[in-house]
Structures are given as structure tokens and as C-alpha cells.
DRENSERO-581740 format. One line per 3 residues: number of its first residue (from 1); their letters; for each residue x, y, z of C-alpha. Coordinates in steps of 0.2 Angstrom, whole numbers. Example, Ala and Ser with C-alpha at 12.3 -4.5 7.8 and 13.67 -1.06 7.14 Angstrom:
1) as) 62:-22:39  68:-5:36 $
//
This chain:
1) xxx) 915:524:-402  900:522:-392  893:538:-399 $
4) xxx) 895:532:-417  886:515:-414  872:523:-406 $
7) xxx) 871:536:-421  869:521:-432  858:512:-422 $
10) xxx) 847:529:-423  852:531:-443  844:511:-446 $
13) xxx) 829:514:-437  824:530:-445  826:519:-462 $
16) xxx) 818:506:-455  803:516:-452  804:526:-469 $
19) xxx) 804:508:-476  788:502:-468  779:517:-470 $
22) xxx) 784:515:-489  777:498:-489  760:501:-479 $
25) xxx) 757:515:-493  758:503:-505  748:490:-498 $
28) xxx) 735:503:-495  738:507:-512  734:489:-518 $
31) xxx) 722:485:-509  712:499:-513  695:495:-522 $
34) xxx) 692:500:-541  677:503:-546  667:494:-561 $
37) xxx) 663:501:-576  647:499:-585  648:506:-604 $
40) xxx) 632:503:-617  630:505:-633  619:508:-646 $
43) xxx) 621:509:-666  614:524:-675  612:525:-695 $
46) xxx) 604:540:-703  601:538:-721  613:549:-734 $
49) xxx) 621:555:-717  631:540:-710  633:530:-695 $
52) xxx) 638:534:-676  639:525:-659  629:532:-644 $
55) xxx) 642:526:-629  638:530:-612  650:526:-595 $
58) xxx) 640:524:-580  645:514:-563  637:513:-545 $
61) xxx) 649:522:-531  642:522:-513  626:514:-519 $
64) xxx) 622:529:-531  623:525:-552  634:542:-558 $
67) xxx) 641:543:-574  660:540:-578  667:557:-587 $
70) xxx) 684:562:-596  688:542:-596  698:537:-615 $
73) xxx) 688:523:-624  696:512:-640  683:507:-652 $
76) xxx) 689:491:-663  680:480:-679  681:463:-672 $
79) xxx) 683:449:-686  689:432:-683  699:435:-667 $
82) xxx) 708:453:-675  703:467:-668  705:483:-681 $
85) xxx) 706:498:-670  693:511:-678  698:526:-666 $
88) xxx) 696:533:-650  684:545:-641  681:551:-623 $
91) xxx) 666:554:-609  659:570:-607  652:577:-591 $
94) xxx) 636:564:-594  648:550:-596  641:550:-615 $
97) xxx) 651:551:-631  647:550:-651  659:539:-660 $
100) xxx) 656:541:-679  662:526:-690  669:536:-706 $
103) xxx) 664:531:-721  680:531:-728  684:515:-715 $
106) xxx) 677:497:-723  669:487:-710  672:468:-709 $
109) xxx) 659:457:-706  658:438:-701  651:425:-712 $
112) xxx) 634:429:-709  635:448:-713  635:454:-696 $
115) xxx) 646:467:-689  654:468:-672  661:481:-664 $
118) xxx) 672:482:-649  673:497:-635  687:494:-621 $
121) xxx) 694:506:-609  708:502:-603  706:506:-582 $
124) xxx) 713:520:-572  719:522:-552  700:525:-551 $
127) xxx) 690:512:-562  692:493:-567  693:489:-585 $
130) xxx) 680:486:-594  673:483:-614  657:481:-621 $
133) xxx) 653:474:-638  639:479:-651  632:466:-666 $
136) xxx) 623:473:-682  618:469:-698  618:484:-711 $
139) xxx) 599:486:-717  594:503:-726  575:512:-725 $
142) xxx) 571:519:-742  556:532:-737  550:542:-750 $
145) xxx) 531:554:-752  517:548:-762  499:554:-769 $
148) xxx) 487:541:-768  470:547:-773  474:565:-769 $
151) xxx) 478:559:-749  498:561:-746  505:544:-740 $
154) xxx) 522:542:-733  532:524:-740  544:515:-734 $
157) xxx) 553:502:-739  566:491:-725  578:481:-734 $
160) xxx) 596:471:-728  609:478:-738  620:464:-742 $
163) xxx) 608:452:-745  596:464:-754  582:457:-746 $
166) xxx) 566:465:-739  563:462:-720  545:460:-715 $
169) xxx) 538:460:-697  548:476:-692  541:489:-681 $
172) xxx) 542:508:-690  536:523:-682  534:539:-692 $
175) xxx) 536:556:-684  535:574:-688  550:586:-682 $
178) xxx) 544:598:-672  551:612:-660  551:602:-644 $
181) xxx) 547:585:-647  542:573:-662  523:574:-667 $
184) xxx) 519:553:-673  506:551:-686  499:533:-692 $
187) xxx) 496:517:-679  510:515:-662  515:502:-670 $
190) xxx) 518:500:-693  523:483:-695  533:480:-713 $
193) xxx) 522:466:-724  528:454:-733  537:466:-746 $
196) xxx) 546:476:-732  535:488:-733  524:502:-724 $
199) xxx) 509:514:-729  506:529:-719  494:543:-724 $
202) xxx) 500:561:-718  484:572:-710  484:588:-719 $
205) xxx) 479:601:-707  499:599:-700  508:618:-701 $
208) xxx) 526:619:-707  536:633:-715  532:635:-734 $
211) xxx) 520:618:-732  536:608:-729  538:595:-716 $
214) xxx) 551:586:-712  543:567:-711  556:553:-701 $
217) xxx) 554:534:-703  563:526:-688  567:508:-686 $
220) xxx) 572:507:-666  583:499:-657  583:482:-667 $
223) xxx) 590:467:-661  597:463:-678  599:480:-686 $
226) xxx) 601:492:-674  592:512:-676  589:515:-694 $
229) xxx) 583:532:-698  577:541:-714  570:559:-719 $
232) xxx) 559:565:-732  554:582:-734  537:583:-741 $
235) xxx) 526:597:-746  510:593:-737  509:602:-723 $
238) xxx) 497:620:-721  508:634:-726  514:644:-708 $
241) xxx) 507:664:-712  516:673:-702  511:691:-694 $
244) xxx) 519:705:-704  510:717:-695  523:722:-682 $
247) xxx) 532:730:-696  519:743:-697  515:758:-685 $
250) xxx) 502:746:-672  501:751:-653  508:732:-652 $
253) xxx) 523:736:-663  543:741:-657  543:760:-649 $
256) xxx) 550:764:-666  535:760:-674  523:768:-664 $
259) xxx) 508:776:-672  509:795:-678  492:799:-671 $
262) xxx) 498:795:-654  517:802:-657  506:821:-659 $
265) xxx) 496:815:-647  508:813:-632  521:827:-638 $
268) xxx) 506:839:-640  500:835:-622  518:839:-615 $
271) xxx) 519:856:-624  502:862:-617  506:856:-600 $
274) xxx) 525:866:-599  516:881:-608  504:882:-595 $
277) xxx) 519:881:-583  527:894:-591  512:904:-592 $
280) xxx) 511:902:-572  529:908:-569  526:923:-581 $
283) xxx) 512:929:-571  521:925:-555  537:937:-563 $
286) xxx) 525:950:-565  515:951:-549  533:951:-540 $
289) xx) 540:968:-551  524:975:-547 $
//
């Protein structure tokens, strides 16, 4: 009898103990501190291509700003307290993603023609919540090449969509595409006139393939309208002419081009040289017979 009470006493303990180390586990697991996500945002509209979101998740962990990766984000059209759920996307090693809004998806927008878009995540073991939102208003640029006294000019026109109205006092910036970076041509800074407009004369002495350049006119990160971006190809640049003479037999061409005169040169070199060894051993075979 006394040994089944004490196997008890020793059976209630061990649960006991099982129990609290249960518990402490989960208070540890509680308690332990998430950290806080910051997401931004930025809206991106190419012209004749469509619009995307740049997303990117960073947060500060031991005093050190990394970026959050592989973490699930919702994006939503928010419209009179409904949020319409676009999609989702996820972080890539940079903590960055592209979210393109399909064109086949209507947007909402409020009273005064602006669009707002939602991003949450929704939180892990490892990270709080968190949700940034993005406000726009859907503008176009209408960029097109021009001949003004024989000097090629590149207009552009910035409008609002819904309104149909030209929007004066925007910054545009026109650049070349080039291999590495963007060449800018015209003043730092093109302000639209009263008409939404901007003229911009193109140098001439530019290269490009065939004389074609491709020509951007970017409205950046606006306030109101977000990135706007439009490309013309224009035929003004200097015609690239490209070195067709590696094709031909040249001392710089491939080994398979390599000039005649030196091909009979070189193998006429080796032929005299092994003859005269020859030669040597002949003479050597006859002087050992005799």
C-alpha cells in the first residue's frame, strides 16, 4: 500500500513537471517579440504596356535594416470601406516583388477619381502585421517625334484621364536607353506649360542601331499620379557601322580566318626545319654504316 502511494506521489509530480515545463514554453512563446514590418510602394504605368506595383519588405532586426523575403502579401482596391482583393504576390530574396494590376480588372475609384490601393500581410511567428496603402489618379503621357525646321524634337503631352484635362507644372525628364544606364537629353528639369506640354530637341550626333533610338518621357514619382512612362522610337540617331572585317582573312580575325600568306608561311617554315632534321639523321645513318 505504501508502495502504490509513493508511485503515485512520483506519477503526479512527473505531470506536474511536464505541465509547467508546457506552460513556460508557452509563456516564452508569447512573450517573444515580433518584429515590425515596413512595406512601400510605388505605382508604375508604362504606356501601351500596362500598370504594376514596385513592393518592397524591409524591417530593422538587431539595429541592422534587412529586407523581409518569401513573406505572402494580399493586394486590395479600397472603395468606400470594401476592400476588393486584386491578388496576391510574395518577396523575393530582396524583400521586393512586381504586382501587375491586369487590365482585364476595373479599378474603382472615389468621388474625386482617385485610386487606392491596399497591401497587408497578414503576420507570421516571425513578423507583426503590417499594410501599406497607395493613392493615384490615372493620368496618361502622349509622347510622340517631331521635325521642326529640320531639328528633331520630342513632344509630349501629360493629361488626367478621366477628366481629359492637360496638367501643367509637371516635372518630365527625357532619356535615351542605353546599354548601361539612361543618356538625359534637354534641361534637369521640363516643366509642362499651360497646355501640358514639353519640347525637347534631340542632339543628332547620338548612335543607335539602323539610326533608331528608343526616346522615354518619365513623369517620376508624382504625389498625384504616381510614375508614368512613355516610349517612342524615333529615327534620329547616327547610324551604328559595324566592323565587317573580322569575317575576312585579317591577322585580328578567328584562327579560322587566318591569312593565306601566313598559313604558307608558317607550314613552309615547319617543313624546312623537320627536312633539315631529317637531312641530319640521314647523314648520321651513313656515317654509322660506314
Amino acid at each position: 500500500m505504501k508502495h502504490q502511494k509513493k508511485h503515485r506521489s512520483i506519477l503526479f509530480a512527473c505531470v506536474g513537471l511536464l505541465f509547467l515545463f508546457m506552460g513556460g514554453q508557452f509563456l516564452h512563446a508569447q512573450n517573444q517579440e515580433k518584429h515590425r514590418v515596413r512595406l512601400s510602394a510605388d505605382y508604375v504605368k508604362v504606356m501601351d504596356e500596362g500598370a504594376h506595383l514596385n513592393i518592397k519588405a524591409i524591417s530593422r532586426i538587431d539595429r541592422e535594416t534587412v529586407a523581409v523575403s518569401h513573406i505572402d502579401l494580399e493586394v486590395y482596391n479600397e472603395i468606400e470601406g470594401e476592400e476588393i482583393v486584386l491578388g496576391n504576390t510574395t518577396t523575393d530574396m530582396n524583400g521586393e516583388c512586381r504586382f501587375t494590376i491586369d487590365n482585364a480588372v476595373e479599378l474603382r475609384a472615389d468621388s474625386t477619381n482617385t485610386y487606392h490601393l491596399g497591401i497587408s500581410f497578414k503576420g507570421n511567428d516571425k513578423f507583426r502585421r503590417a499594410s501599406r496603402s497607395v493613392s493615384f489618379k490615372d493620368a496618361e503621357i502622349i509622347a510622340e517625334h517631331i521635325t521642326v525646321d529640320s531639328v528633331n524634337y520630342i513632344s509630349a503631352v501629360l493629361k488626367e484621364t478621366a477628366t481629359d484635362s492637360l496638367i501643367p507644372d509637371q516635372s518630365l525628364s527625357v532619356r535615351i536607353q542605353r546599354l548601361f544606364r539612361y543618356l538625359r537629353i534637354g534641361e534637369e528639369f521640363n516643366f509642362t506649360d499651360e497646355n501640358g506640354t514639353i519640347l525637347v530637341p534631340v542632339p543628332g550626333d547620338i548612335p543607335g542601331i539602323d539610326g533608331q533610338l528608343n526616346i522615354e518621357v518619365v513623369l517620376s514619382e508624382s504625389d498625384a499620379y504616381g510614375t508614368l512612362k512613355d516610349v517612342v522610337v524615333a529615327p534620329v540617331g547616327t547610324p551604328i557601322e559595324f566592323d565587317t572585317s573580322f569575317d575576312n582573312r585579317n591577322m585580328w580575325s578567328a584562327r579560322d580566318k587566318t591569312p593565306l600568306f601566313l598559313l604558307f608561311f608558317v607550314n613552309a617554315m615547319i617543313f624546312v626545319i623537320w627536312g633539315y632534321f631529317v637531312y641530319l639523321i640521314y647523314n648520321l645513318f651513313k656515317i654509322s654504316k660506314n
